[in-house]
C-alpha positions as a printed NumPy array, in Angstrom:
array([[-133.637,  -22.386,  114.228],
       [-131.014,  -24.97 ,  112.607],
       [-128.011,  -22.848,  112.518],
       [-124.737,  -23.853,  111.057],
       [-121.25 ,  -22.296,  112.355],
       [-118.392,  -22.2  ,  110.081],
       [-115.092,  -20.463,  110.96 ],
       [-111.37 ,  -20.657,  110.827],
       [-110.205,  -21.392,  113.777],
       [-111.149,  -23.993,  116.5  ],
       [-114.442,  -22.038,  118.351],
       [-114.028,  -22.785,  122.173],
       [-114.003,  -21.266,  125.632],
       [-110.818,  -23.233,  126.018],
       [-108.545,  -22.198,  123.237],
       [-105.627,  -20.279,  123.491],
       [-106.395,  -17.201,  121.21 ],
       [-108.943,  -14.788,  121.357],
       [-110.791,  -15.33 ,  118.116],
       [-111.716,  -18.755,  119.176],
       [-112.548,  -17.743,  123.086],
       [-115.017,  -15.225,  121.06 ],
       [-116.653,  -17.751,  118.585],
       [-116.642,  -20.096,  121.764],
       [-119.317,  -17.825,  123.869],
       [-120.831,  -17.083,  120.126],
       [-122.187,  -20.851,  120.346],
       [-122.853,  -20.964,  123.978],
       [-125.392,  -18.48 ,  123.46 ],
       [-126.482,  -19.202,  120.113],
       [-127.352,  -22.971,  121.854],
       [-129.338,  -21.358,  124.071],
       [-132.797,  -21.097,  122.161],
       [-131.505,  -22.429,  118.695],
       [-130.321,  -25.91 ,  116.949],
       [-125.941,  -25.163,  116.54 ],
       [-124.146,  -27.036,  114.197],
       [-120.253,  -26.89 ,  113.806],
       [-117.89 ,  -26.838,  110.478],
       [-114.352,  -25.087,  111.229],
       [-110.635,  -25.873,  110.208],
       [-107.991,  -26.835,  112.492],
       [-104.533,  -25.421,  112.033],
       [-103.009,  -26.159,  115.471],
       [-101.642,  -29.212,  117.434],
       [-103.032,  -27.349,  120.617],
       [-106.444,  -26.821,  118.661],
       [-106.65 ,  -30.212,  117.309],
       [-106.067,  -32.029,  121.08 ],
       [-108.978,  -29.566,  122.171],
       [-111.092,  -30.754,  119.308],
       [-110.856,  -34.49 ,  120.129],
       [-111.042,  -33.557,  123.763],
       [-114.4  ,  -31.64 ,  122.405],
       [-115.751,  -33.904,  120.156],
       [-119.569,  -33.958,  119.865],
       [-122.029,  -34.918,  117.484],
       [-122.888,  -31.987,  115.563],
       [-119.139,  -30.754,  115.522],
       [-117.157,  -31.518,  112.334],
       [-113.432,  -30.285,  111.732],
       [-110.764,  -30.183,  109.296],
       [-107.462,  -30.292,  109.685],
       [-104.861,  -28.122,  107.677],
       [-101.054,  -28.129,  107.643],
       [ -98.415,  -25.61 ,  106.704],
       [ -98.256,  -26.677,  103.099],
       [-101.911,  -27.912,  102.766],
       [-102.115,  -23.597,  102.975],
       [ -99.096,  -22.988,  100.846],
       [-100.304,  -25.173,   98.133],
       [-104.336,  -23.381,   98.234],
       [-102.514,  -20.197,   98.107],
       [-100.466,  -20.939,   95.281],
       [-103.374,  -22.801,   93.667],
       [-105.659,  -19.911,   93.844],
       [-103.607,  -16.801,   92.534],
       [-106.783,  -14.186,   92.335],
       [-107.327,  -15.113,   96.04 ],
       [-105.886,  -13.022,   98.981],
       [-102.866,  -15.225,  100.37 ],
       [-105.179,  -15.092,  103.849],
       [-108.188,  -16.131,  102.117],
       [-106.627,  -18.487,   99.987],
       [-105.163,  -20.57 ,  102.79 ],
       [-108.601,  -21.569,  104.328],
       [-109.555,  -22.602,  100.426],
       [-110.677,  -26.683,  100.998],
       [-112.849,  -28.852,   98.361],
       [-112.92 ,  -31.02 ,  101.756],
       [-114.349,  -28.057,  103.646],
       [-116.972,  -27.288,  100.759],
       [-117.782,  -30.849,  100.201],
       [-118.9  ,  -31.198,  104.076],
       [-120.224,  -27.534,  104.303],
       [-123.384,  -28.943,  101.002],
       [-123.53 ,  -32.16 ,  103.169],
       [-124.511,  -30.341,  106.813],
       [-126.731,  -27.926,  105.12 ],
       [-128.496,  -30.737,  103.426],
       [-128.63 ,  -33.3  ,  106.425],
       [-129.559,  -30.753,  108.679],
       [-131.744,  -28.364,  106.96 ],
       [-129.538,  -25.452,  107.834],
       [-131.904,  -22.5  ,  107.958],
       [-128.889,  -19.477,  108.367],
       [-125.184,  -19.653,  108.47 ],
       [-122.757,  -17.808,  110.98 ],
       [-120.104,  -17.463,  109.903],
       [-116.747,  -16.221,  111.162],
       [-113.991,  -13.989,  109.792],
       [-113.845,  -12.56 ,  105.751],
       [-112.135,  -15.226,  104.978],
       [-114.779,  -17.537,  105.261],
       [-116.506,  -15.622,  103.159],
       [-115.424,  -17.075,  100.237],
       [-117.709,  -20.062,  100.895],
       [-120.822,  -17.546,  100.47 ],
       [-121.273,  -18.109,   96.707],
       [-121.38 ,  -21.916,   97.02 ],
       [-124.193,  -21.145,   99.673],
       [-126.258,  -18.735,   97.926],
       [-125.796,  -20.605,   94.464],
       [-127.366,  -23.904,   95.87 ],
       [-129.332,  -22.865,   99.15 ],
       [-130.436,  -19.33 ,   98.138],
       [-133.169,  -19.578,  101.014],
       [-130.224,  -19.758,  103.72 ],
       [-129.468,  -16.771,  105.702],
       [-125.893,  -15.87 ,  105.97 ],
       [-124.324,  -13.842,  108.907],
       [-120.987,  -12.683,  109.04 ],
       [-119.11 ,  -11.856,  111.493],
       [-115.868,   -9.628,  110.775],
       [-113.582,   -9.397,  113.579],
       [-111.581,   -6.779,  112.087],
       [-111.482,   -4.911,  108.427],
       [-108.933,   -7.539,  106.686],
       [-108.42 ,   -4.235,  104.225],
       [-106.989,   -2.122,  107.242],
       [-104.936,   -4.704,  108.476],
       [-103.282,   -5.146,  105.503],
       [-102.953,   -1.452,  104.775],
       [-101.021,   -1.063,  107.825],
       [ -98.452,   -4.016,  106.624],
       [ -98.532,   -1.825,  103.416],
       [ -97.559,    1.488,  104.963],
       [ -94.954,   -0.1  ,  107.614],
       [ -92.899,   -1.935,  104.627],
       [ -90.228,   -1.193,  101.943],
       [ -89.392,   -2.457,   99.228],
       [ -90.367,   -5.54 ,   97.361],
       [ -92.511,   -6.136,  101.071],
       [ -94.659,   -2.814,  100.22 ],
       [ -94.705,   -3.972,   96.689],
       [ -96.799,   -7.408,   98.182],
       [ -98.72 ,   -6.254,  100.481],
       [ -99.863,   -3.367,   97.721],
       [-100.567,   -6.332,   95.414],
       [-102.663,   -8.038,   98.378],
       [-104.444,   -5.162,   99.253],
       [-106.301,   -4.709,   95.779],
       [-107.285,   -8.431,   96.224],
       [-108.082,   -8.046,   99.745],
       [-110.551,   -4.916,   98.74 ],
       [-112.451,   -6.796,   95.924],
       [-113.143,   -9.942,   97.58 ],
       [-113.811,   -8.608,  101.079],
       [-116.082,   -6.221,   99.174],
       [-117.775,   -8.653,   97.781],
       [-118.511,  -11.339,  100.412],
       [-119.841,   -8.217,  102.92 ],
       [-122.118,   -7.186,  100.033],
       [-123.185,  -11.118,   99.332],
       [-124.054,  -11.207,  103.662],
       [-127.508,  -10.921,  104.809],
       [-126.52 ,   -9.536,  107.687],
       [-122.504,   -8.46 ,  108.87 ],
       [-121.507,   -8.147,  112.65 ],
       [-118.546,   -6.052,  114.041],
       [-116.874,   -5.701,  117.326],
       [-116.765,   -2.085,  117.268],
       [-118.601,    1.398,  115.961],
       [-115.291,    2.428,  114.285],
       [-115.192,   -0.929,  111.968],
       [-118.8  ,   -0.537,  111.595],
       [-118.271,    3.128,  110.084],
       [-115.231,    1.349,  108.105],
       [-117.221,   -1.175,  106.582],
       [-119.666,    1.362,  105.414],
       [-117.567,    3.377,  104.1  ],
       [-115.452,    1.259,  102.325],
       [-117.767,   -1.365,  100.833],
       [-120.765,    1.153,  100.933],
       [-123.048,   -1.607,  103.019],
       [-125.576,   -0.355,  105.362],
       [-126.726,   -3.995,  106.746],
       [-124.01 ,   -3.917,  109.516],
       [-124.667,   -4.17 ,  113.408],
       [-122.324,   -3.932,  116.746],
       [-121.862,   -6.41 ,  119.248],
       [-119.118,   -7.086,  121.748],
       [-116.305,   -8.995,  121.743],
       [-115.782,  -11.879,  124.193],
       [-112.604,  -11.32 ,  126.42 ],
       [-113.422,  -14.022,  129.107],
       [-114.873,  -12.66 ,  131.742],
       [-118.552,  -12.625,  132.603],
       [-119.453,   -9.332,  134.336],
       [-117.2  ,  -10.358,  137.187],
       [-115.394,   -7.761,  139.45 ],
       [-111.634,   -8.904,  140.713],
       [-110.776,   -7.408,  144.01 ],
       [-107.565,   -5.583,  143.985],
       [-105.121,   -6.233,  146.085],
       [-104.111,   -3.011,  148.298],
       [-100.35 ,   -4.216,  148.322],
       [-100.765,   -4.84 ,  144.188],
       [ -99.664,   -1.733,  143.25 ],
       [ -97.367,   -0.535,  146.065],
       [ -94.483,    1.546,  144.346],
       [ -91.883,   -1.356,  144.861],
       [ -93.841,   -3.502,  142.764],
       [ -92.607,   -2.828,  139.016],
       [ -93.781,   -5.415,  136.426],
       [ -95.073,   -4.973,  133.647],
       [ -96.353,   -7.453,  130.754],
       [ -97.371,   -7.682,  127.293],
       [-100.005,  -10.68 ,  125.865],
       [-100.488,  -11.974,  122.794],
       [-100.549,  -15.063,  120.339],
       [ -96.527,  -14.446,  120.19 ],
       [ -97.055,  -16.26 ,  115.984],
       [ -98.702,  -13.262,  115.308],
       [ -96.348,  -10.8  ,  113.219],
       [ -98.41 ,   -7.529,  115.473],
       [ -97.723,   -9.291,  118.627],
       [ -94.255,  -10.368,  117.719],
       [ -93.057,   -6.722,  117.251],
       [ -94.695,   -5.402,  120.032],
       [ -93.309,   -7.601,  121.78 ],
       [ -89.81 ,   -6.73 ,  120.581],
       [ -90.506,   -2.602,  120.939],
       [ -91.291,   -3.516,  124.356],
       [ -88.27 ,   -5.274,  124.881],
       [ -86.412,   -2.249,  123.993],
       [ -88.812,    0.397,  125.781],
       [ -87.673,   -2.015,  128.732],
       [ -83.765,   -1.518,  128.853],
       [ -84.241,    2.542,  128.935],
       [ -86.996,    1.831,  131.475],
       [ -84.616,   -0.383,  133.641],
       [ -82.092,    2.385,  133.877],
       [ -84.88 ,    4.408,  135.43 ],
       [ -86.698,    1.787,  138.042],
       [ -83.407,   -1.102,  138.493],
       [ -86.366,   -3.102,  140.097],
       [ -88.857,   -3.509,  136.723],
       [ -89.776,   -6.9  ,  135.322],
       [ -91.099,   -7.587,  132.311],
       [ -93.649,  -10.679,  131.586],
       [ -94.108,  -11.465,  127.653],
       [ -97.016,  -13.686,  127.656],
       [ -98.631,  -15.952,  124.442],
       [ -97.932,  -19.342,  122.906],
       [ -95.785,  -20.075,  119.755],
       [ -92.957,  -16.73 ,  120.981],
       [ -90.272,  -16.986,  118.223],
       [ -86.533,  -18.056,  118.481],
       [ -85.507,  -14.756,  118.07 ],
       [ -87.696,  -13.644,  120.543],
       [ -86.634,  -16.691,  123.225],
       [ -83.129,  -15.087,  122.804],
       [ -84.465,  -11.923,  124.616],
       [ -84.92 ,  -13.604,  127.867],
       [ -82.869,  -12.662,  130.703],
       [ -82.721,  -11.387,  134.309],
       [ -85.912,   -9.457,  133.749],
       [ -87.643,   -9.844,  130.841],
       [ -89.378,  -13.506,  130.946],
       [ -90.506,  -15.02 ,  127.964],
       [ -93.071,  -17.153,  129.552],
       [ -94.676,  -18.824,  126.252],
       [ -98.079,  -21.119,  126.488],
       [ -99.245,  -20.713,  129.791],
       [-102.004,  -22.652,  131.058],
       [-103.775,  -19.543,  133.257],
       [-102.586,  -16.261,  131.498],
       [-104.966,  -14.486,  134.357],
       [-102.473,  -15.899,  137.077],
       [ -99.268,  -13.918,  135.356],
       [-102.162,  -10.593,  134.502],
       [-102.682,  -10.294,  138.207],
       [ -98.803,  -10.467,  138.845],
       [ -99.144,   -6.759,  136.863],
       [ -98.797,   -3.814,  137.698],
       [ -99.826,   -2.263,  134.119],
       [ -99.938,   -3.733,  131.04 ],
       [ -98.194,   -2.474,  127.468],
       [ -99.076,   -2.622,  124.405],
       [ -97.362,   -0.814,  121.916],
       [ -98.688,   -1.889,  118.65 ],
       [ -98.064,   -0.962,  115.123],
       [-100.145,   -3.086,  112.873],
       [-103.155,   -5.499,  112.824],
       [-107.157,   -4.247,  113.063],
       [-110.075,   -4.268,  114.938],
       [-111.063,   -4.406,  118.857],
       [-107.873,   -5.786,  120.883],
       [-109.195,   -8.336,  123.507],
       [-105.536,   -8.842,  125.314],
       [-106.638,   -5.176,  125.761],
       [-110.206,   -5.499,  127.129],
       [-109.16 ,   -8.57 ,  129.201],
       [-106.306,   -6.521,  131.296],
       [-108.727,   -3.482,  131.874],
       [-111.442,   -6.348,  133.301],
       [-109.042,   -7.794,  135.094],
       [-108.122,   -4.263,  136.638],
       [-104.752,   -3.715,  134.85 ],
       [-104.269,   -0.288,  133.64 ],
       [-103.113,    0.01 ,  129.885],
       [-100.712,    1.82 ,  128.141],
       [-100.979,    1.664,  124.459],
       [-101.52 ,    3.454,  121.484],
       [-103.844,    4.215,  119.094],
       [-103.968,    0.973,  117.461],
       [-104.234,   -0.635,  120.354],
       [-107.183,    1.559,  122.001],
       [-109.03 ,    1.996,  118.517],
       [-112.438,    0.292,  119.276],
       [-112.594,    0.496,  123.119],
       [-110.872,    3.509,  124.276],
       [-109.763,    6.233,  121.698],
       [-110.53 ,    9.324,  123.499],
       [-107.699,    8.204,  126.163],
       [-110.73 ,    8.17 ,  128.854],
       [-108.972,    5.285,  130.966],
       [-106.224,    3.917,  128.623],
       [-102.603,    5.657,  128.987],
       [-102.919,    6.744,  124.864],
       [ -98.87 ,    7.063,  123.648],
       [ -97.759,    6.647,  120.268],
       [ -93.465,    7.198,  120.619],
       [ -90.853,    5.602,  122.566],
       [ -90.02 ,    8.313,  124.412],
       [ -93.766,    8.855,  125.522],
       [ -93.33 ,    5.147,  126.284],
       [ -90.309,    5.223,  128.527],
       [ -91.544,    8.234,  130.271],
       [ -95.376,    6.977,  130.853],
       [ -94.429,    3.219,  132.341],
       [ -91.987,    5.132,  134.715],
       [ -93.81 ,    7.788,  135.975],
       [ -97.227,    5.306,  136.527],
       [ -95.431,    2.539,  137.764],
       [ -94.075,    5.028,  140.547],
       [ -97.422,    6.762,  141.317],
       [ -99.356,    4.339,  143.357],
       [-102.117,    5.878,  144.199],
       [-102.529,    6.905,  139.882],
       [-102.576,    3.754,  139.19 ],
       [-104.905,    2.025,  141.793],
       [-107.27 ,    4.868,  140.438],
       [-106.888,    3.431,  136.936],
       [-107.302,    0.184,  138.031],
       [-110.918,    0.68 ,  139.442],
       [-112.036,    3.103,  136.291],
       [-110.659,    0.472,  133.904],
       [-112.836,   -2.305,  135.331],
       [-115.579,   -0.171,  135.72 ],
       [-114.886,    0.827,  132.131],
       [-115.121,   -2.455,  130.349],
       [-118.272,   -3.846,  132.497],
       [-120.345,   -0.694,  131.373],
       [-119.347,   -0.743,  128.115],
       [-117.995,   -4.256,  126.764],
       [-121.358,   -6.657,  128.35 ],
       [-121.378,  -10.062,  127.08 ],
       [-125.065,   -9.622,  127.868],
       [-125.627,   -6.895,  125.112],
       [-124.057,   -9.261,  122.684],
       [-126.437,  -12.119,  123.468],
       [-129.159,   -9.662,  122.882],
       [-128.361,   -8.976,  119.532],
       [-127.692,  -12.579,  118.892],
       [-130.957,  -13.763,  120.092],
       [-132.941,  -11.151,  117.707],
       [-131.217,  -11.825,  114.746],
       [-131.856,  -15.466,  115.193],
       [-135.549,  -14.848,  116.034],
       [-138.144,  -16.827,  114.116],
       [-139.802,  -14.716,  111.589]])
């Protein structure tokens, strides 16, 4: 089948955020019995080096600044601000010319917000099967921006959640098929937007059914660092970050010897400020497994954003016990099974201390987490699904 993938954000097995690791293995097994072709913006220095690095035949790309979105926002007002920033005549333009050239026979594509791009498809290739793949609700994410604000901030994100509800809506109802990363988003999506046409697969975290030994001396008492990792751009990841920080200074008076390790490209200014004696600030890092391994657990105590957590998924497979909270564990781990579930500060402060100290607790959760995520999180059942839904009729 001549399949056509559009997306967002660079797809590769070599970017540096999740999204794009996921859409990555998405086309490595999509190549494997079908005809891939490649559309998708780049918004990144790092992504656009990678894309000429990359550069094949049937991949096409187009670049967009800071104020090639600020301008597509302003210029389409009835747009979400997220959609509206992935809004190209460029992009649509290209997107008639590969389905005409190539005679596309379905579209996957990636994220709601490239779901805008489904009434150009259907209007002039009505034949063409469209897949979409949401990696989180955009609705909840925003919801949460909503509830955590004040002021003339609630009063925006309000605004963007009406717009947000009607067009994501819309393109999931417009789909031939949608994809989620989760049961909980699937139940979301079908009770929101009242579609039935939804399916699970899972998420990509980088790691192909691989067990990591353990090092016996890993999680000796004396060794007390912690991390946090994230695309540090990311307004979730950047306040995590910072609750961390703070969780950290109590946590210091309790165990002098703790380190922590925030780890993710693009860490603000602010954030850079932070840095000290023991909390390192590592930004990009070229193997984020190598500073993972350095862990003894791994917090995450986030407040907003949607959807299955991969950071998350990735320290479990990597045999890093998690602390986190619900937002964090929603999609993998909500009953508290093998994650550390804590929602307060104080829960915080009290849960890094006491598991950091309890070595043989934690070299327990270190074995169930991996053990976890390779029974439940398979690459292979994704492929599965993948290959069905792509199955010649």
């Amino acid at each position: 089948m001549n399949i056509l993938h559009v997306s967002p954000y660079y797809p590769s097995l070599e970017t540096n955020h999740a999204g794009g690791v996921c859409m990555g293995k998405e086309i490595e097994s999509l190549e494997k019995k079908n005809k891939v072709y490649v559309l998708t913006f780049v918004a990144s220095d790092y992504d656009k080096k990678l894309a000429v690095s990359e550069e094949k035949a049937h991949r096409r790309y187009v670049v967009i600044h800071k104020w090639n979105r600020i301008a597509h926002v302003l210029l389409e007002p009835f747009l979400p601000a997220y959609f509206a920033a992935r809004t190209s005549f460029r992009y649509a333009a290209m997107l008639i010319y590969y389905l005409k050239k190539y005679d596309i026979e379905a579209v996957h594509m990636e994220y709601s917000s490239m779901g805008q791009y489904i009434w150009l498809i259907k209007k002039i290739f009505p034949n063409v099967i469209i897949h979409l793949v949401e990696h989180d609700v955009t609705i909840q994410s925003y919801e949460r921006k909503k509830e955590s604000s004040k002021g003339i901030t609630r009063w925006y994100y309000g605004r963007e959640c009406k717009k947000i509800r009607k067009q994501e809506g819309y393109y999931c109802r417009k789909a031939d098929q949608i994809l989620t990363f989760n049961q909980k988003d699937c139940r979301l999506l079908k009770e929101i937007y009242k579609v039935q046409n939804v399916q699970v697969i899972n998420p990509y975290y980088g790691i192909d059914d691989i067990y990591y030994e353990i090092p016996d001396n890993k999680r000796k008492a004396e060794y007390a660092n912690i991390c946090f990792l994230g695309q540090m751009g990311r307004e979730e990841n950047h306040l995590a970050a910072q609750r961390l920080i703070r969780i950290g200074y109590k946590v210091k008076k309790i165990i002098p010897e703790l380190n922590i390790y925030i780890i993710g490209n693009q860490p603000s200014e602010e954030l850079k400020k932070e840095q000290n004696e023991f909390i390192h600030i590592t930004g990009f890092v070229e193997d984020v497994d190598e500073y993972l391994q350095k862990a003894q657990i791994a917090v995450f105590p986030l407040t907003l954003g949607a959807g299955i957590k991969v950071k998350v998924l990735r320290s479990m497979a990597l045999g890093i016990p998690v602390i986190t909270g619900s937002v964090g564990a929603e999609g993998i781990d909500e009953s508290g099974e093998v994650i550390q579930l804590t929602e307060s500060d104080e829960d915080y402060i009290s849960n890094i201390s006491e598991l950091v100290r309890n070595e043989e607790r934690c070299l327990e959760l270190s074995y169930l987490s991996q053990e976890y995520v390779r029974r439940n999180f398979s690459w292979r059942k994704s492929e599965e699904v993948l290959q069905r839904l792509y199955e010649r009729k």
